[in-house]
C-alpha positions in Angstrom: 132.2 90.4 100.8 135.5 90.0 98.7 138.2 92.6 99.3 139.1 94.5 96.0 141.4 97.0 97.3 143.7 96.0 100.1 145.8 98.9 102.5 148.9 100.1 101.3 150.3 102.0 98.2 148.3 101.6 95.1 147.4 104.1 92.0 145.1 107.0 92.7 142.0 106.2 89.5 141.1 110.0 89.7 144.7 111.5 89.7 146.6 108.6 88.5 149.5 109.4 91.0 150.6 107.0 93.8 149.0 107.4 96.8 148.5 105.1 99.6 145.2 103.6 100.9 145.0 104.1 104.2 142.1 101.2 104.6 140.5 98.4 102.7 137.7 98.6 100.2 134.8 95.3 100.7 132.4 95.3 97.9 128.9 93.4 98.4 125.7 93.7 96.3 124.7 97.5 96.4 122.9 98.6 99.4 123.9 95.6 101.5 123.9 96.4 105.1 126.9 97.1 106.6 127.9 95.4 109.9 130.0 96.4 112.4 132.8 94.8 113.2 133.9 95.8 116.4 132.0 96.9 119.6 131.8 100.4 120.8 130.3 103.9 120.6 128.9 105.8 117.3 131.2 108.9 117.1 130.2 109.7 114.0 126.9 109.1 111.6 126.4 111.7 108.9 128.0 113.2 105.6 131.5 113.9 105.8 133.1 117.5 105.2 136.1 119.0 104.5 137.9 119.7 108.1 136.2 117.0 109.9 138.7 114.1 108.8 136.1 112.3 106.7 136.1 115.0 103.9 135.5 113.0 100.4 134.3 109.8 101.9 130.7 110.5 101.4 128.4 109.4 104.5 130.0 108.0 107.1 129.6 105.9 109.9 133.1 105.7 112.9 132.6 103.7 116.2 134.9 104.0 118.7 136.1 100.9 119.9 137.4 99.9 124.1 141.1 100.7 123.1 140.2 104.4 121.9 140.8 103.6 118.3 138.0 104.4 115.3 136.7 102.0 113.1 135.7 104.2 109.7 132.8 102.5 107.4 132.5 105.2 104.8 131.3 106.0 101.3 128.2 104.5 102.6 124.5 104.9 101.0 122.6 105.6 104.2 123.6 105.4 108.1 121.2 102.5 110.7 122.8 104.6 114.1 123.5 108.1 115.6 126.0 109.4 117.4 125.9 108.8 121.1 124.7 104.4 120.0 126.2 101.8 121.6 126.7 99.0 118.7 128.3 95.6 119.2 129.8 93.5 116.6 127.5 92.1 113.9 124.9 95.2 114.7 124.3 96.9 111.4 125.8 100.3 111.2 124.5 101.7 107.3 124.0 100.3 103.4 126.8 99.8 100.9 127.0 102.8 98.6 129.2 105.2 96.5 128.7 108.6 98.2 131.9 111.1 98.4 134.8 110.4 96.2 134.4 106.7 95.2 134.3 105.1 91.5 131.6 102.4 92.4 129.7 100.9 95.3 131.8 99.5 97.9 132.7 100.2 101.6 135.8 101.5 102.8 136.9 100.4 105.8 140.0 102.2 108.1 140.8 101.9 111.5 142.5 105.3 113.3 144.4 104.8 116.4 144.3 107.8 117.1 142.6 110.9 115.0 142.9 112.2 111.5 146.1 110.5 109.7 146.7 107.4 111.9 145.5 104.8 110.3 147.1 101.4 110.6 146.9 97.9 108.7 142.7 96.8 109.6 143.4 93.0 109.4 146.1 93.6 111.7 144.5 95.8 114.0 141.1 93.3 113.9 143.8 90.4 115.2 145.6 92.2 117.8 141.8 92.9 119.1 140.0 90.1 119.1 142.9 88.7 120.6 143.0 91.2 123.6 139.0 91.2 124.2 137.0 89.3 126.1 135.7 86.3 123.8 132.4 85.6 125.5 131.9 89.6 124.9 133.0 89.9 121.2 132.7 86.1 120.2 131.8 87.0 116.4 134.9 88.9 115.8 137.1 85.8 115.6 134.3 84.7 112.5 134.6 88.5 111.2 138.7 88.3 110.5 138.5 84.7 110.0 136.6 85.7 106.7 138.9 88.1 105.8 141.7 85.5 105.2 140.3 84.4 101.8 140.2 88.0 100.7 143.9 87.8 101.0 144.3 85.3 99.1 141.6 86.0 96.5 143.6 89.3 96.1 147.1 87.2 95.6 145.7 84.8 92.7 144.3 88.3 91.0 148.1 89.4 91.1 149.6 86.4 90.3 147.0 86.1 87.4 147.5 89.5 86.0 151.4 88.7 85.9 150.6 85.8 84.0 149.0 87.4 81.5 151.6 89.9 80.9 154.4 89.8 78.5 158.0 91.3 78.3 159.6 92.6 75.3 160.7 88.8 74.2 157.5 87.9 74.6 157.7 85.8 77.5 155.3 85.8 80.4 156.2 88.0 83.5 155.5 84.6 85.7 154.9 81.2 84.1 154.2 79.1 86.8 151.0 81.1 88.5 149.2 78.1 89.4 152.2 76.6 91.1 152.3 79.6 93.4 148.4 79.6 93.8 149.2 76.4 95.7 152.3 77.6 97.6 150.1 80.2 99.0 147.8 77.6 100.6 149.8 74.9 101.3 153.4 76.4 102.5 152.7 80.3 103.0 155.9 80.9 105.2 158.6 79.2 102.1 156.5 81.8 99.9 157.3 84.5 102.1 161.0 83.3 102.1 161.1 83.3 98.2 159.6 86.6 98.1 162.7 88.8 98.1 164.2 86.9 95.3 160.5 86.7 93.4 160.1 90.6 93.6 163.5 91.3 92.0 162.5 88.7 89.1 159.4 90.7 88.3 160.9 94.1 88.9 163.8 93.3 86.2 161.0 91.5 84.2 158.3 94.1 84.3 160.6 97.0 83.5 161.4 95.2 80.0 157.3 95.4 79.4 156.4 97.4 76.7 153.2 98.5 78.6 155.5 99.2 81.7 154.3 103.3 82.0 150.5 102.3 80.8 148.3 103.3 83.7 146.3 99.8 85.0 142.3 100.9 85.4 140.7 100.0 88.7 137.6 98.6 88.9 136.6 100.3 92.7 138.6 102.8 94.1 139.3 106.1 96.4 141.5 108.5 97.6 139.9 110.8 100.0 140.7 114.8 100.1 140.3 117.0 103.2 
């Protein structure tokens, strides 16, 4: 279930103003059941409509979790629970679809600490968690966010390949040395993370010499709710 759109700041496809994602969007073969990644109680299984903090994701399914905080699984093609069901991880909660205000099937997953407008990093979240639960309770979590590491890093070879294959006004490539990176990701992830502040301000001064610099990039799957 690769990760195409991670959480953070990213191009809105409908409006094409910056916005910021305030989950992650998992794609999987249309209509795939949709598993739950956390345990807790269904506070929400139905379409969702302006006012009720799901407006524009389509059908929706949010479980509560033991720490108060909602776990959204939206744009979905059909719900499997009702409000009021007790689900524990790995229990399937609806199918992959592309209801509401999506440009494709995928799910979009948030977590809400709160209610309407407090989302917070899911990966992060789903660490601090399954770190604070009781193991023998929630044992496949640790297997859920374990196999959302590679999305990361499928995500950062996308990037990395997309600045290879750009060019500045000279002609030269935005990064040369993708592959090289590719492997510093794997092998020495906290040097990468060192580099970084002196990498972004290499690409920022390179990509701002693009001659495609203001061309708006198309995205494949992608979502930016309205309520």
């Amino acid at each position: 279930m690769p990760c195409d759109q991670p959480y953070g700041p990213r191009v809105d496809p409908f409006t094409t103003k910056q916005v910021f994602h305030t989950g992650i969007d998992l794609v999987k073969k249309h209509r795939s059941p949709i598993r739950a990644f956390v345990t807790g109680v269904v506070t929400h299984a139905k379409e969702g409509v302006k006012g009720s903090g799901y407006g524009g994701f389509g059908i929706v399914v949010a479980v509560k979790d033991q720490n108060g905080c909602t776990h959204v699984y939206a744009h979905l093609h059909s719900t499997s629970v009702r409000v009021g069901d007790q689900v524990k991880c790995g229990d399937v909660v609806g199918l992959q679809g592309s209801t509401g205000r999506s440009t494709g099937s995928h799910l979009h997953y948030e977590v809400r600490r709160g209610g309407f407008g407090t989302h917070t990093d899911p990966v992060a979240y789903l660490r601090e968690y399954y770190q604070s639960v009781d193991k023998s309770v929630d044992r496949g979590d640790e297997d859920t966010v374990k196999a959302l590491e590679p999305w990361k890093l499928q995500l950062a070879d996308k990037a990395l390949d997309s600045l290879a294959s750009k060019k500045d006004t000279e002609g030269k490539a935005l990064i040369n040395n993708a592959e090289e990176w590719k492997q510093r990701l794997r092998t020495e992830p906290q040097e990468v993370l060192n580099d970084l502040p002196w990498l972004l301000f290499v690409l920022v001064d390179r990509a701002t010499n693009t001659p495609d610099f203001l061309v708006q990039q198309e995205w494949d799957v992608d979502h930016e709710r309205r309520v």
